[in-house]
VMD Tcl script that draws the C-alpha trace (Angstrom):
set ca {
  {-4.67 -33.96 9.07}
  {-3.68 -33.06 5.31}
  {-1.64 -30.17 4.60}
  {-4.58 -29.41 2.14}
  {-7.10 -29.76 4.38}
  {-5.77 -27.49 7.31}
  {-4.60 -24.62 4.67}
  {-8.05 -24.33 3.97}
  {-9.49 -23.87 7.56}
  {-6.58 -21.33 7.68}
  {-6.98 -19.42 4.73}
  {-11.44 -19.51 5.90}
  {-10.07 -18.01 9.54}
  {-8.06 -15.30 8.11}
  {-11.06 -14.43 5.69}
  {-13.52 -14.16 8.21}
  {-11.68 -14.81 12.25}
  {-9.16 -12.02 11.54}
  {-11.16 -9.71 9.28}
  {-7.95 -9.05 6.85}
  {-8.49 -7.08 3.44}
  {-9.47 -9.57 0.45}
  {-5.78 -8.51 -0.93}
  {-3.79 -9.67 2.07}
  {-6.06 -12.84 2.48}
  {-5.15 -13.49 -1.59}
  {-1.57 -12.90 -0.71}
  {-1.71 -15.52 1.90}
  {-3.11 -17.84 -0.62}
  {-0.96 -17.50 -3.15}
  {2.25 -18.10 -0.44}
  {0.58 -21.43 1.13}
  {-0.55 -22.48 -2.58}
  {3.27 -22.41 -2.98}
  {4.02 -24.54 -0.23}
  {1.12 -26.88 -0.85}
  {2.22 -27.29 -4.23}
  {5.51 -28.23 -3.11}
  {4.91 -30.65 -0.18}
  {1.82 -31.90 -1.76}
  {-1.54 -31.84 -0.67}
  {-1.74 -35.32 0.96}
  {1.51 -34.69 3.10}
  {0.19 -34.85 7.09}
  {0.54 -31.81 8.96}
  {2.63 -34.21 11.74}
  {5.11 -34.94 9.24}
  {6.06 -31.80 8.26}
  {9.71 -31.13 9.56}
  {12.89 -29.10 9.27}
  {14.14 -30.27 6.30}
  {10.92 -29.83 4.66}
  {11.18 -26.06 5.36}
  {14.47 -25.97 4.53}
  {13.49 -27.52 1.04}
  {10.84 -24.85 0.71}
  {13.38 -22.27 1.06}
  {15.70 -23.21 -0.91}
  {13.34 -24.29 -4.02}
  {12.15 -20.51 -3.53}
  {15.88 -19.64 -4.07}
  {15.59 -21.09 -7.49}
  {12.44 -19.94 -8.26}
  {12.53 -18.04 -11.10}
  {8.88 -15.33 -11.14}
  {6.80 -15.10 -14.03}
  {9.19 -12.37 -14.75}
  {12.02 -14.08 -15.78}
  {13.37 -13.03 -11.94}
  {14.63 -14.60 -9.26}
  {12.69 -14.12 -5.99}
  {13.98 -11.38 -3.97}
  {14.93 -12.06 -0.18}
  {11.75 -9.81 0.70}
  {9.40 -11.93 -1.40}
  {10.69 -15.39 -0.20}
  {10.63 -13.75 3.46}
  {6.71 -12.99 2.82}
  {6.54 -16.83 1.75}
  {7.70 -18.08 5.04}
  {5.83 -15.38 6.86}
  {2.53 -17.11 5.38}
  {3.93 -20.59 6.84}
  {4.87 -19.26 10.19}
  {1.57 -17.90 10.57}
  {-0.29 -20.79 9.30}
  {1.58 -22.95 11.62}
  {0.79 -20.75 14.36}
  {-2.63 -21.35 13.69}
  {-2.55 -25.33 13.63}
  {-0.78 -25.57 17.30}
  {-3.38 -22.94 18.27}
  {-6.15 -25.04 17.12}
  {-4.30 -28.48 18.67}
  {-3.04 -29.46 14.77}
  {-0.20 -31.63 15.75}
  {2.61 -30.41 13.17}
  {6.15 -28.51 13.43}
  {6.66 -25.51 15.80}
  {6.99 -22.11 13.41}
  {9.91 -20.61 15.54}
  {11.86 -23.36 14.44}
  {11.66 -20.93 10.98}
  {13.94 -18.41 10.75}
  {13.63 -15.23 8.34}
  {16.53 -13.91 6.66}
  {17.72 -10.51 7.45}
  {16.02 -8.24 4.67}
  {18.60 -4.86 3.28}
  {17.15 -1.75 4.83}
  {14.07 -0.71 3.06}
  {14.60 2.74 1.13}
  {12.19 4.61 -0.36}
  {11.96 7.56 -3.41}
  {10.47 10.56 -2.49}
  {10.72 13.96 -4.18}
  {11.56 17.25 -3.01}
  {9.78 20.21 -2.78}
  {10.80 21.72 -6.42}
  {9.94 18.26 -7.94}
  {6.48 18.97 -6.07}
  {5.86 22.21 -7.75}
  {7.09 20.76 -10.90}
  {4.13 18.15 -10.74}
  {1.55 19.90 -9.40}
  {2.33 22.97 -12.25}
  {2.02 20.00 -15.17}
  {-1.53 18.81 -13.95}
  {-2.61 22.26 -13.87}
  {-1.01 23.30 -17.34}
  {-3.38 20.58 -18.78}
  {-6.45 22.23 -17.28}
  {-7.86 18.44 -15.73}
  {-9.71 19.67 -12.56}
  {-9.79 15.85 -12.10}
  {-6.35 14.77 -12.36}
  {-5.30 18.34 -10.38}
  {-7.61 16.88 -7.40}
  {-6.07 13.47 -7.41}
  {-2.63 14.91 -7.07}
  {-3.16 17.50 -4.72}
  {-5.46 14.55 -2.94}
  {-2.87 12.05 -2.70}
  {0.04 14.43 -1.30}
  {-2.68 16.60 1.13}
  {-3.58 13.32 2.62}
  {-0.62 10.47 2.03}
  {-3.41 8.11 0.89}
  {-2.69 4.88 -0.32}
  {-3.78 4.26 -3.92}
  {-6.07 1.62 -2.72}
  {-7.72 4.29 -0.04}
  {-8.28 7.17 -2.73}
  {-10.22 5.01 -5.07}
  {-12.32 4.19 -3.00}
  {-13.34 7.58 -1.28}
  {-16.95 8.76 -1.81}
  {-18.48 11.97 -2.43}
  {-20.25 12.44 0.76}
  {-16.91 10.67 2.45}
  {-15.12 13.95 2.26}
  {-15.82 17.01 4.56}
  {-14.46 19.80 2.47}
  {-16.05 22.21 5.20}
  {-13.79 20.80 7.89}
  {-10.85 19.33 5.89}
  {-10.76 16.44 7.02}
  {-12.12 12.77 6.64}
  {-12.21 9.44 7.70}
  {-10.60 6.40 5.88}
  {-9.68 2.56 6.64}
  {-6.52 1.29 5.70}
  {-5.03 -1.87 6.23}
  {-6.06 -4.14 8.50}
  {-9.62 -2.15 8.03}
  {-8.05 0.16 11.00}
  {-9.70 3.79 10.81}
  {-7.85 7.19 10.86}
  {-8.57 10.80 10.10}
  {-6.70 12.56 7.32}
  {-6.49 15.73 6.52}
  {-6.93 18.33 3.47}
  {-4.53 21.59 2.49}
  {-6.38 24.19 1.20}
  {-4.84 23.68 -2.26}
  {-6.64 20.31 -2.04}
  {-9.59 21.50 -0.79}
  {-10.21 24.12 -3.44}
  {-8.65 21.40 -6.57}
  {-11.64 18.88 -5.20}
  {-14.16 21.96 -5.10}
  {-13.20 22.75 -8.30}
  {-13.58 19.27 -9.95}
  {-16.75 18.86 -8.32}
  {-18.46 22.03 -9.58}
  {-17.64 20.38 -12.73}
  {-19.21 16.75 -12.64}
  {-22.97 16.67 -14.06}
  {-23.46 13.57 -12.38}
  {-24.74 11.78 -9.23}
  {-22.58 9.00 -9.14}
  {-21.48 7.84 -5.73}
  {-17.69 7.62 -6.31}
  {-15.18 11.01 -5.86}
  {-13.33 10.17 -8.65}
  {-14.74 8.56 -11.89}
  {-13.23 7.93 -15.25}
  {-14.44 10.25 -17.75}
  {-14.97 7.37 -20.99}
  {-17.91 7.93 -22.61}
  {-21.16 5.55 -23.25}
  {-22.55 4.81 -19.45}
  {-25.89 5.12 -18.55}
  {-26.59 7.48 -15.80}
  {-28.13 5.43 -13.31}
  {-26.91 4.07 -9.84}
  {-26.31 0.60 -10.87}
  {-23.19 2.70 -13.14}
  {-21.55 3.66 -9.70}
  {-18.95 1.01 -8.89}
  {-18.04 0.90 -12.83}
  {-17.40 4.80 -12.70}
  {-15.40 4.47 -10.40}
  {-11.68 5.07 -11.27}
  {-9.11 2.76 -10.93}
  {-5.86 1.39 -9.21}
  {-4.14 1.08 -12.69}
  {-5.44 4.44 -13.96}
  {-4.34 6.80 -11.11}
  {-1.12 4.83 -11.52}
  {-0.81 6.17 -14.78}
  {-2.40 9.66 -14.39}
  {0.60 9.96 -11.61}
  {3.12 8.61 -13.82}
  {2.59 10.85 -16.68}
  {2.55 14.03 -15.23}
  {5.82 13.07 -14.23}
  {7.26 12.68 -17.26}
  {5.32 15.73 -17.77}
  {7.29 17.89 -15.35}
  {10.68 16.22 -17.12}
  {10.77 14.02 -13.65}
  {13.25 11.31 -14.16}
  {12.90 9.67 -11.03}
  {10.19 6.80 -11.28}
  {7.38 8.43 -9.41}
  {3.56 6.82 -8.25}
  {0.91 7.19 -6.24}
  {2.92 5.76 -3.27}
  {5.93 8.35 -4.01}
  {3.68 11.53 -3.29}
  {2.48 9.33 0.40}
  {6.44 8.97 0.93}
  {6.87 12.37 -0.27}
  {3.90 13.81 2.50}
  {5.65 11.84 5.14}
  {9.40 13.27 4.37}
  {7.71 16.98 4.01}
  {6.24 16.46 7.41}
  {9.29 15.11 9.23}
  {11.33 17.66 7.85}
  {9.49 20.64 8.85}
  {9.14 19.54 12.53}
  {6.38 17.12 12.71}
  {6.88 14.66 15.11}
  {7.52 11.03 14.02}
  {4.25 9.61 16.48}
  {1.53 12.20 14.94}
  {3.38 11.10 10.91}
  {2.71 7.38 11.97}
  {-1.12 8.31 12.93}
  {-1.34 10.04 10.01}
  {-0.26 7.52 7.60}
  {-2.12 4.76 9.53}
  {1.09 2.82 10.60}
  {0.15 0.15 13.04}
  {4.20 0.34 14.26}
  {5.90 3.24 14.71}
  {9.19 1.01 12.88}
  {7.29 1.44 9.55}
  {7.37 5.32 10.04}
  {11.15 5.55 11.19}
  {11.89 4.49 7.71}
  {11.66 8.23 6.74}
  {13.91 9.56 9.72}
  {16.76 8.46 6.85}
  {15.63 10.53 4.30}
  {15.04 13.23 6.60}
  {19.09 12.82 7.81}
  {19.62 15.54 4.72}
  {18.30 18.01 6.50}
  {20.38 17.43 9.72}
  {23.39 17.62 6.77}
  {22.21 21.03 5.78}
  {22.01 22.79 9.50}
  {25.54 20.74 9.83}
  {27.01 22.69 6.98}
  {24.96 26.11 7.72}
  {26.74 26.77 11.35}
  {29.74 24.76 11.31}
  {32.61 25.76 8.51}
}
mol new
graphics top color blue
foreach p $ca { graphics top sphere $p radius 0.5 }
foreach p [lrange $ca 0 end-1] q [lrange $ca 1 end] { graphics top cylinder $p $q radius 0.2 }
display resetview
């Protein structure tokens, strides 16, 4: 079979077999477009073999991004994550080719992540309400209540949220459900921005440009974007004189760290943030080390 032909059937079985987010299924595309580019689409899945992996990798070595970057080792890693699985699939579904555990992923540096501490916090969360944006306040005092992911607070609905119990449902990656939970400072900054909207549009947060029509058919274009809570987080930042490069995905890091070092245990933080491994979670044990440091040099001098 053509190497073409059989990354299609993949890429159609991860879209609809395995349910997977459009995202990751585009990500997958992009990797295999990669290698399909490179081995050609004509090139039989039976004659695939090691030294055609070990061209791929090393042609991703030299690959220089759209950035004027190298690839990093986690980015060529995801490549050959995309073949391994895509090769898994083809001996699943009898497509004679070469075994994926003959590919081997590099060792990626421990992952480390910036989060900010509590006086950073108040910093923030005092900028957004200095600029009297009931909007903006509820997004930030969302996405640190909750540890949403960008991609999950966009898309939250008005009738999603249960500001009488605190607490709602969302699907993360994967489409997986969990329950997260609001403070009362978020519940009160989403009250607040409510009582404020005029409208009936579906989404909880909307941009606020002028010019729509009020109608239903509006909804999905009201609706605020990726791009533009990136850059509501970002410049209340620089707002609050942060110097640290701070997004929506600091404040989830930021929710986990708070958690973990006020006692929380590291199995309810990984429900919470909607980790399918608890390995993903333990990233923030690390940054929590500091406060082991601190009861170190509290009772021992």
């Amino acid at each position: 079979m053509p190497l073409s032909k059989a990354v299609q059937k993949f890429l159609e079985y991860i879209r609809v077999g395995k349910n997977l987010s459009s995202k990751t299924s585009e990500n997958y595309g992009h990797y295999l477009g990669r290698f399909l580019a490179f081995l050609g689409e004509e090139k039989k899945m039976d004659k695939i073999n090691n030294d055609d992996i070990q061209s791929f990798r090393l042609y991703l070595k030299d690959l220089i991004s759209v950035h004027g970057k190298e690839l990093s080792v986690k980015t060529i890693s995801y490549h050959l994550i995309a073949v391994r699985a895509f090769l898994k699939y083809c001996m699943k579904n009898d497509i004679k080719t070469i075994s994926p555990e003959k590919i081997e992923l590099a060792k990626i540096p421990e992952r480390s992540v910036e989060v900010l501490n509590r006086e950073e916090l108040e910093r923030l969360f005092d900028a957004v309400l200095s600029d009297n944006n009931s909007r903006n306040s509820a997004i930030i005092e969302t996405l640190f209540s909750t540890g949403l992911r960008v991609s999950e607070l966009v898309n939250l609905n008005r009738d999603q949220v249960d500001l009488d119990r605190c607490e709602f449902m969302v699907r993360g990656k994967g489409k997986k459900p969990r329950i997260v939970f609001l403070s009362e400072r978020a519940k009160t900054a989403i009250k607040k921005y409510l009582q404020s909207r005029e409208d009936n549009f579906l989404p909880l947060f909307i941009n606020l440009g002028k010019g729509f029509k009020k109608d239903i058919v509006q909804d999905e274009k009201r609706r605020l974007s990726r791009v533009s809570v990136e850059n509501i987080v970002s410049k209340y930042a620089r707002k609050a004189g942060i110097i640290k490069k701070v997004t929506p995905h600091t404040l989830r890091h930021s929710f986990a760290t708070e958690l973990l070092a006020n006692g929380a245990d590291i199995r309810s933080v990984q429900e919470m943030l909607g980790h399918s491994s608890i390995t993903t979670t333990q990233i923030y044990t690390h940054i929590t080390d500091k406060k082991l440091k601190e009861v170190h040099q509290k009772y021992l001098r």
